[in-house]
ROPAVO-350568 format. One record per residue (C-alpha): residue number from 1; residue in one letter; x, y negated, z negated. Coordinates in steps of 0.001 Angstrom, whole numbers, plus 500000, padded with zeros to 6 digits. Layout:
<doses>
@resi NUM, resn A, X X, Y Y, Z Z
...
</doses>
This chain:
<doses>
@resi 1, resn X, X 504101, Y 536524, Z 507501
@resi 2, resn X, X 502374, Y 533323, Z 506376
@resi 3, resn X, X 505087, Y 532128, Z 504584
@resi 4, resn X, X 507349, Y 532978, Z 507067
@resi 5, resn X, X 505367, Y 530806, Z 510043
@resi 6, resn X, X 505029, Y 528020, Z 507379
@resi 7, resn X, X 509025, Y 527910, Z 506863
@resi 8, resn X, X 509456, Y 527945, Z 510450
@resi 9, resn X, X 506978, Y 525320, Z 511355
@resi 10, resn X, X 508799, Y 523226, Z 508567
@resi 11, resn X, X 511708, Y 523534, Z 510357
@resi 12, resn X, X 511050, Y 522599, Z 513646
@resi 13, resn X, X 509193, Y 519859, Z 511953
@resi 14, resn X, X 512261, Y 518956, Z 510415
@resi 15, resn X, X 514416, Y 519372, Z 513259
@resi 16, resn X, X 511855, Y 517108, Z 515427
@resi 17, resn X, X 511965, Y 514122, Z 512731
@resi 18, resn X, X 516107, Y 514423, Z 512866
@resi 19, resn X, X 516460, Y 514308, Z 516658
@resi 20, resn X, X 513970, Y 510896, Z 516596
@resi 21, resn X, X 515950, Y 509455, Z 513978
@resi 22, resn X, X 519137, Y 510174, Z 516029
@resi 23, resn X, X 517710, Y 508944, Z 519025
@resi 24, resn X, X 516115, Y 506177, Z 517214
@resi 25, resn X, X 519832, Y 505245, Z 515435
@resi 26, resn X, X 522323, Y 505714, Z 518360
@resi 27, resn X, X 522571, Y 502289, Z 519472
@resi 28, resn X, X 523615, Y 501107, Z 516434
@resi 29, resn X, X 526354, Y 503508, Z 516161
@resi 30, resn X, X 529241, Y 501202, Z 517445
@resi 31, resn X, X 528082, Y 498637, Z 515362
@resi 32, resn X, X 528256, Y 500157, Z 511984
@resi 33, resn X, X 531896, Y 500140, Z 510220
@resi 34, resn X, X 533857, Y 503750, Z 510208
@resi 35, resn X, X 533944, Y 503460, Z 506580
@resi 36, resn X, X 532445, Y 502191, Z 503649
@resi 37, resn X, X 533001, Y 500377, Z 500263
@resi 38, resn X, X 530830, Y 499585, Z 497444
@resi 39, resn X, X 528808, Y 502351, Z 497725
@resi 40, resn X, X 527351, Y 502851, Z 494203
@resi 41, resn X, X 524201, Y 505394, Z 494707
@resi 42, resn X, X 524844, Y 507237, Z 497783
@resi 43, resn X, X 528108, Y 509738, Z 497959
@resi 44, resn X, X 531443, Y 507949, Z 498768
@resi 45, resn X, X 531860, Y 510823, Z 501547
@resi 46, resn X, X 528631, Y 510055, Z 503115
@resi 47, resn X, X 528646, Y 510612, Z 506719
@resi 48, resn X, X 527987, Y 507655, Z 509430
@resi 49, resn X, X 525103, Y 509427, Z 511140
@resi 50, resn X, X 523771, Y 510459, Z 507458
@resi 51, resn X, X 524167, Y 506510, Z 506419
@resi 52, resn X, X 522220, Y 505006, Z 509155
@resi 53, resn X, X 519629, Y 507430, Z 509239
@resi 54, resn X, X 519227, Y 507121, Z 505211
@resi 55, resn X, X 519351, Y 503176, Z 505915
@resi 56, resn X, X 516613, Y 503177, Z 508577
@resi 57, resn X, X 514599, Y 505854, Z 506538
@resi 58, resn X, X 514626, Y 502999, Z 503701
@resi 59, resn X, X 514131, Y 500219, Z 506266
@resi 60, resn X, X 510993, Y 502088, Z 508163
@resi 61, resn X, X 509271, Y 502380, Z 504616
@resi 62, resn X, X 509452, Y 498926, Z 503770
@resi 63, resn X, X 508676, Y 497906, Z 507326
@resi 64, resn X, X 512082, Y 495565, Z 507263
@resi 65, resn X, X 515186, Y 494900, Z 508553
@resi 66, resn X, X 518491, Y 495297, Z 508017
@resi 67, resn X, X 518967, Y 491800, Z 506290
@resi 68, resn X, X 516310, Y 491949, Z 503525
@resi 69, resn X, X 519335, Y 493719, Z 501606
@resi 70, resn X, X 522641, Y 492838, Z 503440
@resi 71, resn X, X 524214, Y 489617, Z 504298
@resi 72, resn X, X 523372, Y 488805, Z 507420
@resi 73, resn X, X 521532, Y 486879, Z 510224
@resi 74, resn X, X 518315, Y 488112, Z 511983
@resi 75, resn X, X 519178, Y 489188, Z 515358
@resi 76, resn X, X 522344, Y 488854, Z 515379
@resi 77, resn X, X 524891, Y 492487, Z 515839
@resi 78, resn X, X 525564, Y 494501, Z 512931
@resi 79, resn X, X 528847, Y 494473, Z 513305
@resi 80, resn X, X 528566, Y 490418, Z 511929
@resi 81, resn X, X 527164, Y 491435, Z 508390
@resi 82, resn X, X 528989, Y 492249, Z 505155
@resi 83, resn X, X 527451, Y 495145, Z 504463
@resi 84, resn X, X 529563, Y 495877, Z 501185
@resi 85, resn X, X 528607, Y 492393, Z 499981
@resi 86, resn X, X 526398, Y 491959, Z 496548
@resi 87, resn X, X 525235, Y 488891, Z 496945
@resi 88, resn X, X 521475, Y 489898, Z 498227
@resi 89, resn X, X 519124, Y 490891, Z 494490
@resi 90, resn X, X 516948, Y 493093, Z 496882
@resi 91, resn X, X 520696, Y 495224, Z 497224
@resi 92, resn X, X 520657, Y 496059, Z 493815
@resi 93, resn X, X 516899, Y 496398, Z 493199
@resi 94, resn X, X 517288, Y 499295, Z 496103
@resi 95, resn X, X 520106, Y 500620, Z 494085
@resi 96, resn X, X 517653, Y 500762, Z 490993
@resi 97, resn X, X 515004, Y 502215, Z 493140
@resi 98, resn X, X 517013, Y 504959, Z 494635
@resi 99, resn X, X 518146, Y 505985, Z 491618
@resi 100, resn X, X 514140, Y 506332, Z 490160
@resi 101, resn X, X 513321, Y 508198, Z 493455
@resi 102, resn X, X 516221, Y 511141, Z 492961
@resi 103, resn X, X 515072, Y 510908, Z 489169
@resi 104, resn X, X 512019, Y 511894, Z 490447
@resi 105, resn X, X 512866, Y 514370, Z 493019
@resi 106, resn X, X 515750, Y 516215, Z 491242
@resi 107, resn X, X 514331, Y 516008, Z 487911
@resi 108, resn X, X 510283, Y 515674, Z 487430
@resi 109, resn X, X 509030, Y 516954, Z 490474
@resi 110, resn X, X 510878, Y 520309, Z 489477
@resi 111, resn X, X 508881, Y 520796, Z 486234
@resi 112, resn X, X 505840, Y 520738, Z 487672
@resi 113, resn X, X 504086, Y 523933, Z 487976
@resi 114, resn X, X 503995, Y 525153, Z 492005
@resi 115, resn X, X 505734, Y 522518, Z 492896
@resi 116, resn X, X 507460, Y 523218, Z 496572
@resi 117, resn X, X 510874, Y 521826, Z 497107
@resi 118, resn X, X 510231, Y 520343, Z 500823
@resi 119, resn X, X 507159, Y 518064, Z 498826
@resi 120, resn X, X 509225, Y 514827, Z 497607
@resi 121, resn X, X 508831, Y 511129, Z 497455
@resi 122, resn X, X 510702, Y 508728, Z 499597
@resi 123, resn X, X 510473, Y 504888, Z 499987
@resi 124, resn X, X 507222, Y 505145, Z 502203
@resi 125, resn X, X 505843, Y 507103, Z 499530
@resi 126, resn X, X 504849, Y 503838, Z 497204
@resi 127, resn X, X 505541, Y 501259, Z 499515
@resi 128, resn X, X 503229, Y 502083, Z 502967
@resi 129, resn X, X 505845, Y 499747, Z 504768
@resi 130, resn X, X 505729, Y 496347, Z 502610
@resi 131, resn X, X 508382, Y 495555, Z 501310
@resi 132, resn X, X 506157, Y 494289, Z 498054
@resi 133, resn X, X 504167, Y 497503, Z 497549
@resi 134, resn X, X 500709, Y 496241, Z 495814
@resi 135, resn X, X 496677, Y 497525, Z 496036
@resi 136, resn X, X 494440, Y 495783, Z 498602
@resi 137, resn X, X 491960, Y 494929, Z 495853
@resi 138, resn X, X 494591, Y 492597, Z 493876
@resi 139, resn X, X 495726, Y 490969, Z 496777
@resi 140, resn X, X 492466, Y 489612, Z 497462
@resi 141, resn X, X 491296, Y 489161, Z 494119
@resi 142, resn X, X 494584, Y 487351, Z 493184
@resi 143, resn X, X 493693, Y 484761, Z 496390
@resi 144, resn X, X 490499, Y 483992, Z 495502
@resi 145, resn X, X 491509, Y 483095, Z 491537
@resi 146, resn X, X 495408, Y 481377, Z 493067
@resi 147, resn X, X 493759, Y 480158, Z 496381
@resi 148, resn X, X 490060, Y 480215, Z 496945
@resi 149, resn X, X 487572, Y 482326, Z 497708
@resi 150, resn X, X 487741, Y 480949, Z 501595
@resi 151, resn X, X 491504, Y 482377, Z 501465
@resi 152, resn X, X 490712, Y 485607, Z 499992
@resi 153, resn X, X 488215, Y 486372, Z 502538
@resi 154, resn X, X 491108, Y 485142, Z 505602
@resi 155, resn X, X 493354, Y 487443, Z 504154
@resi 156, resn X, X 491097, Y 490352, Z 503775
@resi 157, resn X, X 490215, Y 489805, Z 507537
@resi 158, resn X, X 493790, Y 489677, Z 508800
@resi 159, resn X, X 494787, Y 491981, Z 506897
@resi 160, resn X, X 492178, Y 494665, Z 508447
@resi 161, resn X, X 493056, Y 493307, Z 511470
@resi 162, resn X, X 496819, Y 494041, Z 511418
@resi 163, resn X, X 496583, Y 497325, Z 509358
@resi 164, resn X, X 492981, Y 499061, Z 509971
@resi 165, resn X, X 493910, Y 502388, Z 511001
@resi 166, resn X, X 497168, Y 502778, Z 509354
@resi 167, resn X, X 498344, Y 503572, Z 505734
@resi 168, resn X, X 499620, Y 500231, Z 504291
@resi 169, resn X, X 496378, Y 499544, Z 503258
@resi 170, resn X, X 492976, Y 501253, Z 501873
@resi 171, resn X, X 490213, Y 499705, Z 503836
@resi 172, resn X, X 487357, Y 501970, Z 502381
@resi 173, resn X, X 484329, Y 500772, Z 501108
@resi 174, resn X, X 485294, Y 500198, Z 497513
@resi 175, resn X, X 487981, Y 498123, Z 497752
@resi 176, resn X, X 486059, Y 494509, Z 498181
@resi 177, resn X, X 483683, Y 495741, Z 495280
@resi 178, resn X, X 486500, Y 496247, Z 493037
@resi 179, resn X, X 488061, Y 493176, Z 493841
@resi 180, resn X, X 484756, Y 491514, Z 493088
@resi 181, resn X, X 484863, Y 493185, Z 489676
@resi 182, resn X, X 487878, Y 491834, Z 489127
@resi 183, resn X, X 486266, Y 488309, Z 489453
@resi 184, resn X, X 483059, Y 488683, Z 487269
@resi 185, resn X, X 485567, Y 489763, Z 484926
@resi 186, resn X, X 487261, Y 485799, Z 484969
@resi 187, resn X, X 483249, Y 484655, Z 485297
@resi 188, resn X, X 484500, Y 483944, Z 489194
@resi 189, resn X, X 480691, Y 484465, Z 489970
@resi 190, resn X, X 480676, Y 482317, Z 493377
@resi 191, resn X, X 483932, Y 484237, Z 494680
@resi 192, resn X, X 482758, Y 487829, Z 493566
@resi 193, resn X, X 479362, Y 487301, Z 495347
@resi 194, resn X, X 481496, Y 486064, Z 498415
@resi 195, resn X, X 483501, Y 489394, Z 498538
@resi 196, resn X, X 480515, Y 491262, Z 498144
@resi 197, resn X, X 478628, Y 489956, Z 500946
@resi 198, resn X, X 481844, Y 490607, Z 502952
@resi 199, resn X, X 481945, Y 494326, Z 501812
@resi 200, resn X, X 478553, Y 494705, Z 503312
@resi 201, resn X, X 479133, Y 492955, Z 506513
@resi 202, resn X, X 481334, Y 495881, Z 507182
@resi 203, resn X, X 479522, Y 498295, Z 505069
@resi 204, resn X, X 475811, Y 497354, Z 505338
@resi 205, resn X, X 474206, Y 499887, Z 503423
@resi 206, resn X, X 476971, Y 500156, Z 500231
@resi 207, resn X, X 474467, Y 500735, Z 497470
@resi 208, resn X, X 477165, Y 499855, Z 494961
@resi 209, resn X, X 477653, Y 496535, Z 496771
@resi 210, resn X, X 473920, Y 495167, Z 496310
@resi 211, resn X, X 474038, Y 496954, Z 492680
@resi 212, resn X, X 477320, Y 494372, Z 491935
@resi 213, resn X, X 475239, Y 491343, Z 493896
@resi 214, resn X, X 472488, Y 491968, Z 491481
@resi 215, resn X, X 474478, Y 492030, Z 488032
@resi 216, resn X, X 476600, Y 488688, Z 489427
@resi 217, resn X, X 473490, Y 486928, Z 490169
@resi 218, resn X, X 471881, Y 488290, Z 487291
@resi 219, resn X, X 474520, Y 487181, Z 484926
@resi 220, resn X, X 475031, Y 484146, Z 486952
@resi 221, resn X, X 471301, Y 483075, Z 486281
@resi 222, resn X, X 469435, Y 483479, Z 489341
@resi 223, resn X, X 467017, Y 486198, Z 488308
@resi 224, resn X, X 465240, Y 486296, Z 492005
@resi 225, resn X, X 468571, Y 487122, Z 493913
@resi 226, resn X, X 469331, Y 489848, Z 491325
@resi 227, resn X, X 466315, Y 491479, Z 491517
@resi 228, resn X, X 466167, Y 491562, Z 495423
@resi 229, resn X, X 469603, Y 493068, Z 495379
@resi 230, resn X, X 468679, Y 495588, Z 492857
@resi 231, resn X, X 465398, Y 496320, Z 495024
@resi 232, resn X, X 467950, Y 496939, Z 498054
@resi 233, resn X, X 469415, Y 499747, Z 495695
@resi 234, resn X, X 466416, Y 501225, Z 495206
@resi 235, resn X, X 465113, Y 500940, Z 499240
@resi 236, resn X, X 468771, Y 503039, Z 499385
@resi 237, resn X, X 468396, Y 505142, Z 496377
@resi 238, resn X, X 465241, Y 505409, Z 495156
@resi 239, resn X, X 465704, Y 507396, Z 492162
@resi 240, resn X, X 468517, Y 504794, Z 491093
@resi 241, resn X, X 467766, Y 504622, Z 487325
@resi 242, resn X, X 469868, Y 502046, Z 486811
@resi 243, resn X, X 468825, Y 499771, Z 489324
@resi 244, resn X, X 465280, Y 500395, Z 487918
@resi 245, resn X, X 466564, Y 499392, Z 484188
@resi 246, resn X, X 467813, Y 496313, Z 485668
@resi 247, resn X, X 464788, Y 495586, Z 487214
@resi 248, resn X, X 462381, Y 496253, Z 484449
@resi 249, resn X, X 464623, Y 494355, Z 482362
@resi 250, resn X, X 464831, Y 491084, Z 484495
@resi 251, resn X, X 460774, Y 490623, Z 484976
@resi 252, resn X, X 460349, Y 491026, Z 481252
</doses>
């Protein structure tokens, strides 16, 4: 009986994300050619309601338009581009792509043990809706070192602003501390210390935060600042052994 209510609820689930994508698609309907050429992935016979909801599917998980692949100009009707047209790289790198994701689906996903059929990976999957899938934690860290450590810390902040709440990006605590990491790594004390401090401003009482503080200002020389940010561990956690190490080590 379980199974049976989970089947159903899959398909009214699926029937539900179908009629938005229809609704979602119709306008564009007398816009899109009758047929199509070039088509090198997807099935020659492919329908036109199958195509544009496949198209949008791809478009909605890259959170772009129409033109990042096709020739054509923003805005302007559909029925203006050259849709069977080459010229575009991103055209065939979504050829490439779709070819990796029914790899995936048809082939790997089937050996696993328990795997169900309805679980697959899409677009969305990797790319959260950029079009330039990549961790939080490198963009910022790849600011500061390209940038500065004043543009890192912009970017973090509009980016939290634009996508807090939604799935493009991790926001959780440990993303600024990793990114930091990333920096003492290069000996980028000043910036790593700067994305710290920002990590607490939204997470005030991230032990691991004050515990990364302490080693960069340890390693960066300033013995006083370390050990106040390893006593903050320890006013946290106080059975924090290796805050305590640190601590014993630095007044020696």
């Amino acid at each position: 009986m379980k199974r049976e209510l989970s089947k159903a609820a899959a398909m009214r689930s699926t029937y539900a994300i179908t009629s938005v994508l229809l609704f979602l698609v119709a306008p564009v309907f007398g816009q899109i050619p009758d047929t199509f050429s070039n088509l090198k992935v997807l099935p020659a016979d492919i329908s036109k309601q199958e195509l544009v909801s496949t198209m949008r599917s791809f478009a909605m998980g890259l959170g772009v338009r129409c033109e990042f692949c096709h020739v054509g100009e923003p805005g302007q009707p559909l029925s203006s581009f050259d849709f069977a047209s080459d010229e575009k790289s991103a055209k065939q790198t979504a050829r490439t792509m779709m070819e990796m994701v029914q790899q995936i689906n048809s082939g790997y996903l089937s050996k696993i043990s328990g795997h169900s059929a309805s679980l697959q990976v899409s677009c969305v999957t990797c790319h959260r809706k950029q079009s330039k899938p990549s961790m939080l934690e490198n963009i910022i860290a790849v600011t500061a070192e390209e940038v500065s450590t004043e543009a890192a810390i912009q970017k973090y902040r509009d980016l939290r602003e634009k996508y807090y709440g939604g799935f493009s990006y991790d926001f959780s605590d440990g993303v600024l501390n990793d990114a930091a990491q990333i920096l003492l790594e290069t000996k980028n004390y000043e910036g790593a210390i700067a994305l710290l401090k920002l990590n607490l401003e939204f997470y005030p009482e991230n032990v691991a935060s004050y515990y990364f503080l302490g080693e960069a200002y340890a390693t960066d020389g300033n013995k006083e600042l370390a050990i106040q940010n390893f006593e903050r561990v320890l006013s946290l956690q106080p059975n924090n052994r290796r805050a305590k190490n640190r601590i014993e080590a630095l007044k020696q």
